[in-house]
N, C-alpha and C positions, 0 to 999 in steps of 0.2 A: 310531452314532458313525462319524465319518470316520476310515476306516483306514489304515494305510498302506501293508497289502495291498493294499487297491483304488486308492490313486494309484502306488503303486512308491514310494513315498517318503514323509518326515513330513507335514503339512498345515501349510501358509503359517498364522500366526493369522487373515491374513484368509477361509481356505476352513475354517478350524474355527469363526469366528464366522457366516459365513454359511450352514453345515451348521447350526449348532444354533440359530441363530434367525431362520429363515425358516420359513413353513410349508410343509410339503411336499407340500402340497395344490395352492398358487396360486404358490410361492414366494414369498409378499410378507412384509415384514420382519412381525417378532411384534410392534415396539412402535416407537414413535419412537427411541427411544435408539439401538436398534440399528440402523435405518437412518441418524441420524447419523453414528455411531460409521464404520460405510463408508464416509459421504462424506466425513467428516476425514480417513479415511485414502487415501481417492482424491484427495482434496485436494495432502495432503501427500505424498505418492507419487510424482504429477504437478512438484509443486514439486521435487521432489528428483530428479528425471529430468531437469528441464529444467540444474537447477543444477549438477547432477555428471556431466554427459555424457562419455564414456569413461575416468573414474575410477573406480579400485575401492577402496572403501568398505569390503571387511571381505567375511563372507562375504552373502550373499544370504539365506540364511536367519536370521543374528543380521538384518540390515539389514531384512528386514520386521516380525522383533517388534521393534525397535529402534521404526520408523514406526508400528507399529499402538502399541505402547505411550503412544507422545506422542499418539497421536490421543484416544486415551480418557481421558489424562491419567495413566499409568503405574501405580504398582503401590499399590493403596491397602487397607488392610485384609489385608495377604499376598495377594492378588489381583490380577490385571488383567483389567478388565470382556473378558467375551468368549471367555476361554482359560482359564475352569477351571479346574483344575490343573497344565495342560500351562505354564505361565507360570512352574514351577518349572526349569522343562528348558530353560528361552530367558534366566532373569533372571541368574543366576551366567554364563553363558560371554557374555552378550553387552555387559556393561557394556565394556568395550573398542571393543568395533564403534559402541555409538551415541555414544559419545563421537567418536570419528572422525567418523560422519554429521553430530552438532550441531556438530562446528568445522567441515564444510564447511557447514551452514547460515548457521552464525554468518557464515562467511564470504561467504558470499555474500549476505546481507543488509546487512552492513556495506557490502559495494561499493553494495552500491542505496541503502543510505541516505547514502552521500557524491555521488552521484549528485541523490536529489534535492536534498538539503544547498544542491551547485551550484548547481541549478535555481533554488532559493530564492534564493538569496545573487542568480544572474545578473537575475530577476525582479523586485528591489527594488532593483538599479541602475536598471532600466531606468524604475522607476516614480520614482528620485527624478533620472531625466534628465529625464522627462515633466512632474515638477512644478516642475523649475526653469524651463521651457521656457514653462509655463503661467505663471508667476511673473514671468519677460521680458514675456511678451505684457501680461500686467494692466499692468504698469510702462508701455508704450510707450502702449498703450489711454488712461491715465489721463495719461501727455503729452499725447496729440492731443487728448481731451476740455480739457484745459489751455491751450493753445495754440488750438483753437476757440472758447475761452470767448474769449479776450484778443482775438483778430482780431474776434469780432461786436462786443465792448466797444469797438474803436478805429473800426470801421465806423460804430457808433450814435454814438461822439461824431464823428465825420466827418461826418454827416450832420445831424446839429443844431448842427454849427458851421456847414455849410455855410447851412441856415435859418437861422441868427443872421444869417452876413453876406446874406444876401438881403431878410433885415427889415430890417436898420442901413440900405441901399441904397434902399431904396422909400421 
């Protein structure tokens, strides 16, 4: 087991999951779940570094069972996949801290999704300036076709009157 002798400190839930389910042979995960379970939380990690760049969040230790917990989907069965028993020592002191983490998610999701919102909204002007545009053009197309129609009609009878008077004459 990962001690805390051997790091000088507790173990991240993510170096307690990756101690107990890798082999220690090859290192490679023991099962798919658990190499998921990492990359939701390299995932989410990543997300949350980019989104809360010099704010602090609560402490670093509640803040990554706080992420590893969302990544596995949190505490099911008095459990959280991954951490054993050690999930009793992170679940009481940290509901404070991920609460903190999900409003800054929250929040900053929210900004992104009025962002695209814009996007959309600026997108479907532009598509129905496009089809009014296209709408003018059929209308003028459908004049000139109109108006060609009437000039060859007055040319043909122009030109069979002009044959009439040229019969009447001979």
């Amino acid at each position: 087991m990962l001690q805390k002798a051997v790091l000088d400190r507790e173990p991240t839930p993510v170096e307690l999951h990756s101690h107990t389910h890798k082999r220690q042979e090859d290192q490679r995960w023991v099962d798919e779940r658990a190499r998921k379970a990492f990359e939701e939380y390299t995932r989410i990690r990543e997300s949350q570094t980019a989104a809360c760049e010099g704010s602090s969040g609560g402490s670093t230790e509640y803040s990554d069972y706080c992420t590893w917990s969302q990544a596995v989907g949190g505490m099911q069965h008095g459990r959280v996949y991954g951490l054993d028993s050690q999930a009793y020592a992170y679940e009481g002191q940290a509901s404070s801290g991920c609460k903190s983490l999900y409003t800054q998610q929250i929040t900053a999701l929210t900004a992104e999704l009025e962002q695209v919102q814009k996007a959309q909204a600026d997108w479907q002007m532009q598509m129905q300036q496009q089809m009014e545009i296209q709408r003018q053009m059929q209308i003028q197309q459908t004049q000139m076709l109109e108006e060609m129609q009437r000039m060859r009609e007055q040319m043909s009878s122009g030109k069979s009157t002009a044959a009439e008077e040229e019969t009447d004459s001979d």
